[in-house]
C-alpha positions as CSV (number, residue, x, y, z in Angstrom):
1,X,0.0,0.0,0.0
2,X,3.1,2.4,0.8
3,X,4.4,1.5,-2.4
4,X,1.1,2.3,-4.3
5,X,1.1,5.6,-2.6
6,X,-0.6,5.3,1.0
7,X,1.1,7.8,3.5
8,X,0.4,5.0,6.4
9,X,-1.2,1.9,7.0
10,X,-3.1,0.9,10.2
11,X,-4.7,-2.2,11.4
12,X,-7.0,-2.6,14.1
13,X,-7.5,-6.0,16.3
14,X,-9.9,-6.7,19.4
15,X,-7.1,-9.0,21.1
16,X,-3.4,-8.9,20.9
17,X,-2.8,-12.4,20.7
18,X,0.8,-12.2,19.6
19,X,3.0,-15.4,19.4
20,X,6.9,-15.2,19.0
21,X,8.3,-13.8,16.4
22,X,4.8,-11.6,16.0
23,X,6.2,-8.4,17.4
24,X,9.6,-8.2,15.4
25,X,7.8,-9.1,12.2
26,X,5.2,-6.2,13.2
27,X,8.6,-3.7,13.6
28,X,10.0,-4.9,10.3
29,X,6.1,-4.0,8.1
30,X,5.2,-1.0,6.4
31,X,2.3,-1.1,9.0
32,X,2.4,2.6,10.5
33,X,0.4,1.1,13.5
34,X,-1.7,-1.8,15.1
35,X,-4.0,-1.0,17.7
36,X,-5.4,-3.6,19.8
37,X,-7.6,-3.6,23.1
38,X,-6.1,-3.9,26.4
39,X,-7.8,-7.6,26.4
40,X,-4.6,-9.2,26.6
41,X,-1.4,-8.2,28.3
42,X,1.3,-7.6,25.8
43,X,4.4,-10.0,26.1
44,X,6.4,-7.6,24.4
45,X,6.6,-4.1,23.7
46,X,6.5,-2.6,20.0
47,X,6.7,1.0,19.3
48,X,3.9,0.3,16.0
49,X,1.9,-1.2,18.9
50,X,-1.1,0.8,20.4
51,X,-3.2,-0.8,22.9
52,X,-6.6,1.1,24.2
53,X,-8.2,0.6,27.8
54,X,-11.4,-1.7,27.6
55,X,-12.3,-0.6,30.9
56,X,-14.6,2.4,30.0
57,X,-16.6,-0.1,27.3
58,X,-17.4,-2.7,30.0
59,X,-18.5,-0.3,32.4
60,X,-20.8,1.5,30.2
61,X,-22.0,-1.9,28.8
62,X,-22.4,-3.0,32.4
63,X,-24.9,0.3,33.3
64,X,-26.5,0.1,30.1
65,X,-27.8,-3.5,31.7
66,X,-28.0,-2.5,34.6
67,X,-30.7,0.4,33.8
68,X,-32.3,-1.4,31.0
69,X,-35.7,-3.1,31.6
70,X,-35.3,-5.7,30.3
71,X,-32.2,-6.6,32.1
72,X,-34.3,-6.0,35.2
73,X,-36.4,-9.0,34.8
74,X,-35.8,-11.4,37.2
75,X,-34.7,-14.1,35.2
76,X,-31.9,-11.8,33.6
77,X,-31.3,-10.5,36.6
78,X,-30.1,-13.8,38.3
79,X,-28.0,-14.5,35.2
80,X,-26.1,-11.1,34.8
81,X,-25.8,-9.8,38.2
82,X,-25.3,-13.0,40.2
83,X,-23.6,-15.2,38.4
């Protein structure tokens, strides 16, 4: 894509699920950046590598069901909040 005239290229993954040699081959690519989710710890560090908190999306998934309705029925109820 660099070649073909792309100023950058960027790839987005939800986990970083990175086996050996998966950060030195990300180093050597034309990839600009990967971003991945905070999911999974990374094993090694990459300066192409971006990870972003999940923290914020659980929680707001978390009130969402928790102020929703239909979450409040009893039989979601006992599944979600007290499992």
């Amino acid at each position: 894509m660099i070649a073909n005239g792309a100023k950058s290229v960027r790839a987005i993954a939800s986990h970083a699920v990175l086996s050996d040699p998966a950060t030195e081959r990300i180093d050597k690519s034309a990839l600009t950046e990967i971003i991945f989710t905070d999911s999974i710890p990374l094993r090694k560090e990459s300066k192409k590598i971006k990870q972003i908190p999940t923290a914020c999306v659980f929680a707001e998934g978390y009130q969402t069901c928790n102020q929703s309705r239909v979450y409040q029925q009893p039989v979601f109820a006992e599944v979600i909040f007290h499992s």
